[in-house]
Structures are given as structure tokens and as C-alpha cells.
N, C-alpha and C positions, 0 to 999 in steps of 0.2 A: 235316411240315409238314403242324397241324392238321383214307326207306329202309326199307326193308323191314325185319319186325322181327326181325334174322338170330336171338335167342334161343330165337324158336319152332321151329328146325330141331330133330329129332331123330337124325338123324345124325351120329356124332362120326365125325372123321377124321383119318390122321396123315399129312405129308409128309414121308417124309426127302431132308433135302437132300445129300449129302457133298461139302465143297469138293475138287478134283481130278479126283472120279470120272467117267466116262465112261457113262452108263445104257447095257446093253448094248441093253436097246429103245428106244434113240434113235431117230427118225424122221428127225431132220435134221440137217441138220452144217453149218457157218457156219464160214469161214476168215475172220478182220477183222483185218484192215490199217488200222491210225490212223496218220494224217503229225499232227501237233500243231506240228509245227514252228513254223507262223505261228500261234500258237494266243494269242500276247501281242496280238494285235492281232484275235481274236475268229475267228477260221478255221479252220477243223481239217477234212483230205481224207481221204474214208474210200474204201476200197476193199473189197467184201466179194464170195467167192462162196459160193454157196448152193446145197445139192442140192433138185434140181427133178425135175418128172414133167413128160413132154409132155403138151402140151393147154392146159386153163384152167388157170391157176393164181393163187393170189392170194398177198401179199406183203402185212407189215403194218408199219407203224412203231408203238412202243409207245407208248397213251394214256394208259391209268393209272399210276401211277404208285406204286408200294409206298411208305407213309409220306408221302407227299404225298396221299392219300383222294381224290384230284379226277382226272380228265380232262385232266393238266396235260402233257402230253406236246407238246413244241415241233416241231410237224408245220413252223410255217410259219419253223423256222430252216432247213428239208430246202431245198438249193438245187442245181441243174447235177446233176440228177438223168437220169442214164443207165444202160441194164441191155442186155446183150448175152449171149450165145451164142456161144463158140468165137471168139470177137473180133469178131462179126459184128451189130451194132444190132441192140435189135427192141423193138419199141414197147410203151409202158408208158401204162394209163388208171387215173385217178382212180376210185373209185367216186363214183357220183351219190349218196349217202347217207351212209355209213362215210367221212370225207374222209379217216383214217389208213389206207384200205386199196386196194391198188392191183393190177390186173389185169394180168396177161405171157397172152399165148399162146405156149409154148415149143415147138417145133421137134421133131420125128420123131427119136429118137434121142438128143436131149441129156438128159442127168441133172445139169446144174446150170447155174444162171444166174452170171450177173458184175453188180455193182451196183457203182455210182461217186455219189458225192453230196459235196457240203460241207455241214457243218454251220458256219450265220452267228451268232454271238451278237452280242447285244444289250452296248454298251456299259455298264460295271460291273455287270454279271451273274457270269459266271462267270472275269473275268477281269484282268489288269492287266499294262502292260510286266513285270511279274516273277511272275509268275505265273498257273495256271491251274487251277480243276475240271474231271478229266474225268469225265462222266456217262455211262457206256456206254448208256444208252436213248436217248440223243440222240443216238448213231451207230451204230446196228445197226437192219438191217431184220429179221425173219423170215416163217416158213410159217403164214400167216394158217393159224388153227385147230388148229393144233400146241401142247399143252400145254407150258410155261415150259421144264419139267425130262424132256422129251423131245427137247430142241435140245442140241447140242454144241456150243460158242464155242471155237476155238481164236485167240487174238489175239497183236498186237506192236503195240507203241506208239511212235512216234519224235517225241524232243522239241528242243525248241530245243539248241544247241549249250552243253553245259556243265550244263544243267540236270538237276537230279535228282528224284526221285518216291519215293512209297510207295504201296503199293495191299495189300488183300487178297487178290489172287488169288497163283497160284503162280508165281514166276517160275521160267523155265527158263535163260533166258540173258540178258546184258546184254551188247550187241556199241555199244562205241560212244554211240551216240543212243540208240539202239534197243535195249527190252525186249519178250521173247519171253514170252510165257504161256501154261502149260498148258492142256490143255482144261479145260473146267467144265460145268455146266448153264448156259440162258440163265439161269433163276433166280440162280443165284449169282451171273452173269457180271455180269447190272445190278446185284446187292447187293454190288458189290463195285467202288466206283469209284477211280481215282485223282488225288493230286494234283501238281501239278509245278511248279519252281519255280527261281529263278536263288540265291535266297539260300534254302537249307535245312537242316532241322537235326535228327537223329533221336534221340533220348531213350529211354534202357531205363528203361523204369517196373520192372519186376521183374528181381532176378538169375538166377533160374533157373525153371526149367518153363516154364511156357507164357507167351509172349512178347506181354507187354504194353509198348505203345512211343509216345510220345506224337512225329507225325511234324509238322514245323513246315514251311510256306514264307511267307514274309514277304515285303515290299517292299520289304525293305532289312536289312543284316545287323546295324543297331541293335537294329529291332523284335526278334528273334531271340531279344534275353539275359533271364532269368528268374533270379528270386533262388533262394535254396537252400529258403526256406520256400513259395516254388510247386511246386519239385521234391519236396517231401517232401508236399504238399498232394494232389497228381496222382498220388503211390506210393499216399497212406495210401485216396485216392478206388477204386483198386483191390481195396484189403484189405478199405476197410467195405462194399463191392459184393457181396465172395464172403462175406462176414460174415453179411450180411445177407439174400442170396436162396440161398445154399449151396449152389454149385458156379456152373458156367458153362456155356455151350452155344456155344462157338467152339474154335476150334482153335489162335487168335493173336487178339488183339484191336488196333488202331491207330485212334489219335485222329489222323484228317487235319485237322490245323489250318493255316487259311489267316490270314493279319492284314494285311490292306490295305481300306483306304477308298476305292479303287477299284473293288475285285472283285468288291463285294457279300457280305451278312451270309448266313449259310448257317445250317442245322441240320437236319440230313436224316441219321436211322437207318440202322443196316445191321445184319447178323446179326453180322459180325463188324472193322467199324469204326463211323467214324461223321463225317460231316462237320461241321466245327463254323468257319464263318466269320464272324470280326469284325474287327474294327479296328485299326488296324495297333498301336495303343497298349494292346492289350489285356494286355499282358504287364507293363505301368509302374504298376500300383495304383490305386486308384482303385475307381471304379465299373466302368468296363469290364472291371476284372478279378474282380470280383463278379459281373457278368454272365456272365463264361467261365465263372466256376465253375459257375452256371448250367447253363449251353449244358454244359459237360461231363457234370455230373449227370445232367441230362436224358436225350440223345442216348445214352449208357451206360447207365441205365438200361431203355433201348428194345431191348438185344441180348434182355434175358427177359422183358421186357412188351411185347409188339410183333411184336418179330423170333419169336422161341419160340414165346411164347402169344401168338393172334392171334386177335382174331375172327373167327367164322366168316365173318363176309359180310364179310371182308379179305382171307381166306386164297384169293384166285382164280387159277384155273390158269392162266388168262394175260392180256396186259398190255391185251385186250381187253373182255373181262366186268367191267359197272361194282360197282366195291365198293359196298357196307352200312355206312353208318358208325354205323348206332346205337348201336354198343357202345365208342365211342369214349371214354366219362366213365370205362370203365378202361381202355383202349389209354396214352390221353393225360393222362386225369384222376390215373391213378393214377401216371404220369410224372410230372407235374407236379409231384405232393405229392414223390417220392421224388427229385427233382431239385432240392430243397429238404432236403431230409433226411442225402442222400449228402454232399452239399458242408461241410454243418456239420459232419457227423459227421468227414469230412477232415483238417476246419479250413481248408480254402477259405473258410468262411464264419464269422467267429463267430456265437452264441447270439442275439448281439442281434437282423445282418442276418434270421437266421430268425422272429424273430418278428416285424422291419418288415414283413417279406415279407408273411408268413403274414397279418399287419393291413390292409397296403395291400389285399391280396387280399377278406379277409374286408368294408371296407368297399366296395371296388367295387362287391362283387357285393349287397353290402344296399340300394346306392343306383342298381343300373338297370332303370329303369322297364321294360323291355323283361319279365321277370319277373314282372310284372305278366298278362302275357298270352300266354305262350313259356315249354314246358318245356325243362329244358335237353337232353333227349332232342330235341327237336326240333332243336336248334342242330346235335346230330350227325348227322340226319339228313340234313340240309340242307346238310352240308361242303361242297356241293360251289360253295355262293355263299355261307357263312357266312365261308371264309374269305378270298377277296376284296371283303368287306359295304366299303361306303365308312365315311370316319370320321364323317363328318356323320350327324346322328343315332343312330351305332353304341349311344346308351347306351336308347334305344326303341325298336332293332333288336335288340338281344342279342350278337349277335355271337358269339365261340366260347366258348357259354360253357363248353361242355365242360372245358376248359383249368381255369382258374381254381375253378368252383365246385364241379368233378370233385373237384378236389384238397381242397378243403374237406371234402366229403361222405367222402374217404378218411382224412382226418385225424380227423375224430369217430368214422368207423371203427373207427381205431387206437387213438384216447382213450377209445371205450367198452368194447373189450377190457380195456383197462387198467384202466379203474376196475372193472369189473364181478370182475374176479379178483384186487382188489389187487395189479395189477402183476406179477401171472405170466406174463401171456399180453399178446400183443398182433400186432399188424398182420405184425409183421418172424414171426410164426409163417404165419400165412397166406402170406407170401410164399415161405418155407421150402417148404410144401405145393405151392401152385401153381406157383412158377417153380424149384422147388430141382431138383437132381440135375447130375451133367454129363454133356454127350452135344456130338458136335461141333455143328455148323448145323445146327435141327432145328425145322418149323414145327408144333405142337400145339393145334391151334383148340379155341376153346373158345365157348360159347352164357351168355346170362345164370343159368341154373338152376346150370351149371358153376361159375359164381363164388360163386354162394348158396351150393352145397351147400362146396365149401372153403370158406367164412369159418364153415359151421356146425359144421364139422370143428375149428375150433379153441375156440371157444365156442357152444352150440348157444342161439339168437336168432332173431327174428322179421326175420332175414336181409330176406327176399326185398320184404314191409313197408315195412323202413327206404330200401330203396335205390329200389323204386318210389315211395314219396313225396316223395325229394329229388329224383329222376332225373326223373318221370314224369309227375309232377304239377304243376300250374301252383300258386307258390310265392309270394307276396307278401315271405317273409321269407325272408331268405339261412342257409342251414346254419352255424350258431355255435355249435353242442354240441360241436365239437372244443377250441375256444376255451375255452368254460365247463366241461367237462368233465375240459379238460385243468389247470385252476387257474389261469384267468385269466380276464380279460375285454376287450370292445372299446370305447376311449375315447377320445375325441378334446379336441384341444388345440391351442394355437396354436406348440407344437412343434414344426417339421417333422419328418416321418417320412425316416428316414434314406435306404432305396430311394426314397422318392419326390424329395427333392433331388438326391440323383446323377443319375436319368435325368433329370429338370429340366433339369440341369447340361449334362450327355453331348448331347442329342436338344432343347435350346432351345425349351422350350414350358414352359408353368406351368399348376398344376392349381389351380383356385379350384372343382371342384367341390364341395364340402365344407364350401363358402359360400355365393358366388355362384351355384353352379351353372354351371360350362360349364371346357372345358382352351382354353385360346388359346397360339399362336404365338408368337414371339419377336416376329415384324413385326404382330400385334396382331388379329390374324385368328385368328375364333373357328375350333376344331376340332369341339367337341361341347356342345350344352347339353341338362341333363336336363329334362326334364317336370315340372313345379311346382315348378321353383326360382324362387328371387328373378329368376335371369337371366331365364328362361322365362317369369314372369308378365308381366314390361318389357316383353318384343316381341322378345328377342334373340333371334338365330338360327343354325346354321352358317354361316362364310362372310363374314359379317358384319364387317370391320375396323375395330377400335376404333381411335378417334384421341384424339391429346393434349389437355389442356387446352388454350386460348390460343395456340391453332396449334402448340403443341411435339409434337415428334412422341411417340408412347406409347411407355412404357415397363412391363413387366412388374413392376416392382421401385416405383414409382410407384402403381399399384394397388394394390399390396401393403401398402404404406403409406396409401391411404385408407382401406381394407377395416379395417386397424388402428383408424383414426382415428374411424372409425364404431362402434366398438366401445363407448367414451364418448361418444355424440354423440345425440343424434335427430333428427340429419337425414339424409336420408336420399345416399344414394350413386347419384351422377349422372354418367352417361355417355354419351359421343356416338359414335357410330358410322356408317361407311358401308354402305349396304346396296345395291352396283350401282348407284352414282352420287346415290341418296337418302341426306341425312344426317339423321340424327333422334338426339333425345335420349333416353333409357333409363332410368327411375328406380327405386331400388330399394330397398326401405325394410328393410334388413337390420341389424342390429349384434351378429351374434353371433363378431365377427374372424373369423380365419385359425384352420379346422381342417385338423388333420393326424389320422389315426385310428394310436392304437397299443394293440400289449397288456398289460395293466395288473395285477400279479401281484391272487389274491385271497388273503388269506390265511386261515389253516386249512383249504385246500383241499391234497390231491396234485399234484403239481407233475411233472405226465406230458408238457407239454412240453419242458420241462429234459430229462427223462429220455429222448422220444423224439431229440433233436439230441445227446445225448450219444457217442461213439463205442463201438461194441457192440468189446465187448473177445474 
């Protein structure tokens, strides 16, 4: 969950992490105790002690947040916050600056404190009467200045009565409620959350070696059932995974999926699972289950694009020192593309969804003005308000655009290995190079030169060139050479595009950018309009709620059908709207219908997109 320029570093550095181990030069050691018991209703009581030195000493709650790039550390869920001595109170100060870091003066002789807090959530965040996320950053303090994998977490978990979990860490015992966990590093101990649940369901993705398991809690033991063709969808997503980057870097891999429209939508990496929450229906076909495949691809793809190889100015020793995001268009960009790629290749997705995708994407990014004046290296600079940008305006702001045009710039990547050697070589070799071998949980940072020089390892190119000018450069046109490259092209029609009617469908909003110019609301309230559209030249605005003709109230599906009707007409398309109690009329002299953008085979061209969504055998 989507600066400095970390490429110029010349130091390469390696962390190893090992889940279990114990570093013999620990500094500190953390015993944590979680009650989750009341956790259906957003509460969870933490008890923790912590070796300490007499004197000053400071104590920190964790800010950043690995995979989330931002500052997003929920200090102000920290509640009934007390720390003692031998059972004895002693007072605890905020720092006037740092607000996650907090001051003890300990006592003559004690070598550990005792800390007690509740962590408060926020309703449908991380939770719902049947189920919960636990985030171990959100309930451990540690030794302000103490690097990550110098802390020892030894933990136990106690959950509602009946209910079950999965986690990545090592279980030692299950008494009860209550599971006991090995020690770990702090590092592991936060990449490594759990979930819990009243209706749950564990899934072996593989028969034998190394235990992949797709771990389910739901709302209800409906949501639960999955056909035999998502079961074999979720095995095959494992095969083209090790197919494809050759070998792995975990020890056990678990997809903690959550499905309730209560608890909130999740997608947060880990080295060796992954949180993947959506909707309680995500398992019934559809769109939402087009999106898991999604979220699946993705979040898995992140264990060796992310978790493994990491950027340098990500890879920080603790949850204090603000991350680098500039290197995010491959942290995330190249997730994206491959989160797209893994699912087809499955058959989670067919050939077609890959290329709606791959179109929707390619037109977004050719129609926002924000581009015009914003590299997308900037966008990742900036993670840290890119990704909470409001929607108004988002298409003149940019937004993330790492995400999206990342994945583009990676797929022309891919398409120009391929044509350049008739189809000998391509992207899935680069990935072989950079994330291939197996090793257990292992971070391996890497700088922008680092990525240059492996893609020149597989074909030797003006690497460094092609990814500064899409990356770095203020671009008026969006990256399309993977599209034309790959034997097709981008065209629009009064079709609709297949992803873009499911989420239509699913999330009740309609996209008239591609006409009108602007996405509006179900209840007729615009979200975004672009800069020199038709909508844009009118006066319309975010915010703005269109109303019906002749006092009927608006409809989506009604516009839809002017927009048509305008197509033969020369008059022009007239709309009323409120704007904060002003009603004004909006005219728009448009007739060119309803576009949808898809991609459009060309022929006598290589047909390298076929071949990349194909399944590597």
C-alpha cells in the first residue's frame, strides 16, 4: 500500500533475516502478550515487557510502515497507556517533536519495563463481528534506536472463543484460545501478521515441500466455498510464480484472506504471506473475483519484488527512519505489470481480462493531464500524500502514478526484449537474474544502476535511457510501445471495456471520461473531471451533482443514453447541475458517443502479448 534520489547510493548492502532465529547480538527482548479476545468489536489489550537500562530511556511505537511507504503507523489508536517497574507506576512523556516516541525514566536496578495499552480500531478497518486483522505494529512498543533485527519478539495471542487463525510466524503451542509463538526478530515479527476468525478455512495449495496454503476467514460460512476451478486457479498461481522468478525466498508462504464488507479491503505484503482483503462475495465470480485474482498476483508477487529486492531507500533499519520512495515504478510498477501477468497465466484471468486491463490502464494514463507537468518519478517521491491525493482533481494531480504507468513502462520492457530477439529472451529472463534463486526471508536492496545493469545482462540496450525518459521525464504521451510493440494497438469504441463495467457494477460510479470527460457517482455527483474536456470547457467541476431532467431525479444509464443520442444529432448535450446550492446549466457540444478504450489485434505484427499471458510451461 502504494525523496531522495536512493539510486545514487553506492553502497550495496545485504540483510538477512531468518524466521525463528534468535540474533545472538540482540539488544533487546520484548515478551508480548495480545488478548484479541474483544477484537470483533475493534479492541485488542496488549501487555508487553521490555528490557530496559536505568536512566533516560526512550520507547517507540512503529511509524513507517514496510509496504505501506508513508508514516502510517496508527499512534492515535494507542489508548490506557501505562508502563511500570516491578509493578510499581512510573511515568511516561510524549516527545515534544517525534509524537511516536515516548520518554521512561527507569529506576536504579531495573533492567525491564512492563507496558499495558489498548489498541482502538476504527470501525470497518481491520475488523467485523466475525473476524479480524492482527497487525503486530499496531501493538508492540520497542527500544527507540534499536535496529528492527536486533529486537527479539517472543509472543501469544488470545482470541475470541472458538475462533481460529493462521499467521507466518512459528507456532509453539496452541492451549485453548491461546497461541504461543516463537521468538523472531522485530523485523519478521511485524512481517509476519495474523488473521482470526469465527468461520475459517485452510486450503493446501501444494502437496508436498514447502507449504503453500491459501488461509480463508469470512463472515459467514457461505462466503467460504470456492469452485474446483479457483482451487486449481490458486495451485497453478503458485507454479507460474516459481516458473517464472525461479525459486522462492520463504520458508512457507499463506495467503491470509479476509472476505467481509465490513472489515475493510486490505492488500499489504509480507516476506512470507500476504494480506489480501475483500468482499465477502469475492469467491462467487464475477468481477470481484477478477479482482482477487488481482490482489492475489499482486500481494505474491511482492514476496521477491519488494520483500527480497527492495529499494535501497525502503530497506530501513527501523520503523523510524523515513523511507525513499523513488524507486517505487519497480517496487510497485513492476508488481503491477506481474499481477496482471501471474493471474492469466493461472487462468484466474482469461487472455481477454489481460488485455481490458492492460487498455483500461494504457488509456488512463494517456488521458491525465496531471502528465503534462509531473514525472512519474515524482508521484513516487511524493508517496507519502500521493497516496492519500483526494479524488477531485486526482486526473491534474497524478496520483500514483507509479502503479499504473510503472506497469506499462514494464510491459514495453518486456515486448522490446521480445521483439528485439525474436522471442528468445524477454522480461520473465530478467526476473530469473534479479529475483531468481531460493533462500529463506532475505532482504537484497538494490539502487537504479542495479536494475540497468540486470536488464543489460539479458539483452545489452540503452537501458538506463529508456527508463529515465519514461520515469523521469515530464511526458505528455503515455508509454504505448508495449501495446504496439507487443502486436496490437489502442482503440476506442462504444463497447464497453470489460474491467471497466464490472467495477462500474461492483463500486457504483460511471466513467464518461472518454467522452464527457469526468467519472460521477451513482447519486450523480461528479468525482473527477479532466482539463479540456467537453465537461471541463462547460464549467463542470468535482463535487458538482447533476440533476435530472424535469425534476426526475439522475440517472447514470440516462446520460448514457443522451451521450448516444448526441452521437447523430448536432445539438448539443445539456446539463444541469448543483454547485453548493447554485444551479446552472452546462452545455457541451460533444458527438462523439460512448468510448470505451480496448486493444485491437494488428495484424502481421508478433503477437508477444498472447505469448507473455500464456502459461510458462
Amino acid at each position: 500500500m502504494r525523496s531522495i534520489r536512493s539510486f545514487r547510493r553506492e553502497a550495496f548492502f545485504v540483510i538477512v533475516v531468518l524466521a525463528g532465529s534468535i540474533a545472538a547480538s540482540a539488544q533487546s527482548r520484548i515478551t508480548l502478550n495480545v488478548d484479541a479476545s474483544e477484537a470483533a468489536r475493534g479492541v485488542i489489550h496488549i501487555s508487553e515487557k521490555m528490557t530496559a537500562t536505568p536512566g533516560r530511556f526512550a520507547i517507540f511505537y512503529p511509524k513507517w510502515i514496510p509496504g505501506e511507504h508513508s508514516p502510517t503507523g496508527t499512534i492515535n489508536n494507542v489508548a490506557n497507556l501505562h508502563v511500570s517497574v516491578n509493578g510499581q507506576p512510573i511515568a511516561w512523556n510524549r516527545d515534544n517533536v517525534e509524537m511516536f516516541a515516548f520518554w521512561l525514566d527507569v529506576p536504579k536496578g531495573a533492567n525491564s519495563v512492563d507496558i499495558a495499552f489498548d489498541d482502538v480500531e476504527d470501525p470497518g478497518t481491520t475488523h467485523s463481528g466475525n473476524l479480524a486483522r492482527i497487525k503486530w505494529n499496531r501493538l508492540v512498543f520497542y527500544q527507540r534506536g534499536v535496529n528492527q533485527n536486533k529486537i527479539t519478539v517472543t509472543s501469544s495471542l488470545k482470541m475470541p472463543t472458538g475462533w481460529d487463525f493462521a499467521t507466518a510466524l512459528p507456532v509453539v503451542t496452541k492451549t485453548g484460545d491461546t497461541a504461543q509463538y516463537g521468538p523472531v526478530d522485530l523485523e519478521m515479527f511485524v512481517d509476519s501478521p495474523a488473521i482470526i476468525g469465527k468461520y475459517f478455512r485452510k486450503v493446501p495449495l501444494t502437496n508436498a515441500g514447502t507449504l503453500h496454503e491459501m488461509d480463508i476467514a469470512a463472515d459467514s460460512e457461505d462466503a467460504l466455498n470456492y469452485t474446483p476451478e479457483m482451487l486449481n486457479g490458486w495451485k497453478n498461481l503458485v507454479t507460474q510464480a516459481h516458473l517464472t522468478y525461479g525459486g522462492q525466498h520463504y520458508n512457507s508462504y499463506r495467503f491470509l484472506l479476509t472476505l467481509s464488507d465490513i472489515g475493510g479491503s486490505e492488500g499489504l505484503e509480507h516476506h512470507q504471506s500476504s494480506e489480501d482483503g475483500v468482499g465477502v462475495n469475492a469467491l462467487k465470480g464475477g468481477e470481484p473475483s477478477i479482482d482477487l485474482g488481482d490482489l492475489l498476483g499482486h500481494e505474491y508477487t511482492h514476496s521477491w519484488n519488494g520483500k527480497y529486492r527492495r529499494p535501497a531507500g525502503l530497506a530501513t533499519p527501523d520503523f523510524e527512519k523515513p523511507m525513499e520512495g523513488e524507486l517505487l515504478w519497480v517496487y510497485e510498477g513492476l508488481t503491477e505489470y506481474m499481477g496482471y501477468v501471474l493471474p492469466t497465466r493461472a487462468g484466474l484471468w482469461t487472455p481477454e481480462i489481460f488485455r481490458e486491463t492492460v487498455a483500461q490502464d494504457a488509456a488512463m494514463m494517456a488521458q491525465q493531464a496531471g502528465r503534462n507537468w509531473r514525472p512519474v518519478a515524482d508521484t513516487a517521491r511524493a508517496v507519502q500524500f500521493t497516496y492519500p491525493s483526494p479524488r477531485s482533481w486526482r486526473n491534474l494531480r497524478r496520483g500514483v502514478g507509479y502503479y499504473y504507468e510503472g506497469g506499462l513502462v514494464w510491459l514495453e520492457a518486456d515486448t522490446l526484449n521480445r521483439k528485439n530477439t525474436n522471442g528468445r529472451e524477454s522480461l520473465d529472463d530478467f526476473l530469473h537474474d534479479f529475483h531468481g534463486g531460493t533462500t529463506g526471508p532475505l532482504v537484497k536492496p538494490y539502487t537504479f544502476n542495479d536494475v540497468v545493469a540486470a536488464l543489460n545482462r539479458v539483452i545489452p540496450y540503452d537501458w538506463a535511457t529508456f527508463l529515465r525518459q519514461r520515469i523521469y521525464d515530464v511526458k505528455p504521451d503515455a508509454p504505448t510501445g508495449g501495446i504496439t510493440n507487443g502486436g496490437w494497438r489502442l482503440e476506442y469504441s462504444s463497447q464497453p471495456n470489460v474491467r471497466m463495467a464490472g467495477s462500474e457494477k461492483e463500486r457504483g460510479y460511471r466513467n464518461f471520461f472518454y467522452s464527457l470527460g469526468f467519472y460521477v457517482g451513482s447519486d450523480g455527483t461528479i468525482l473527477d473531471v479532466k482539463p479540456d474536456s467537453p465537461a471541463y470547457t462547460a464549467g463542470l467541476a468535482p463535487g458538482m451533482k447533476l440533476l435530472g431532467r424535469n425534476n426526475q431525479p439522475y440517472s447514470n444509464d440516462a446520460l448514457a443514453t443522451v451521450i448516444t443520442a448526441a452521437a447523430t444529432s448536432n445539438l448539443p448535450i445539456s446539463l444541469q447541475a448543483d454547485n453548493g446550492g447554485v444551479i446552472g446549466n452546462y452545455s457541451m457540444d460533444y458527438h462523439g458517443g460512448l468510448r470505451y478504450p480496448h486493444l485491437i489485434r494488428t495484424e502481421g505484427q508478433a503477437d508477444y502479448i498472447s505469448q507473455i499471458a500464456a502459461p510458462k510451461q
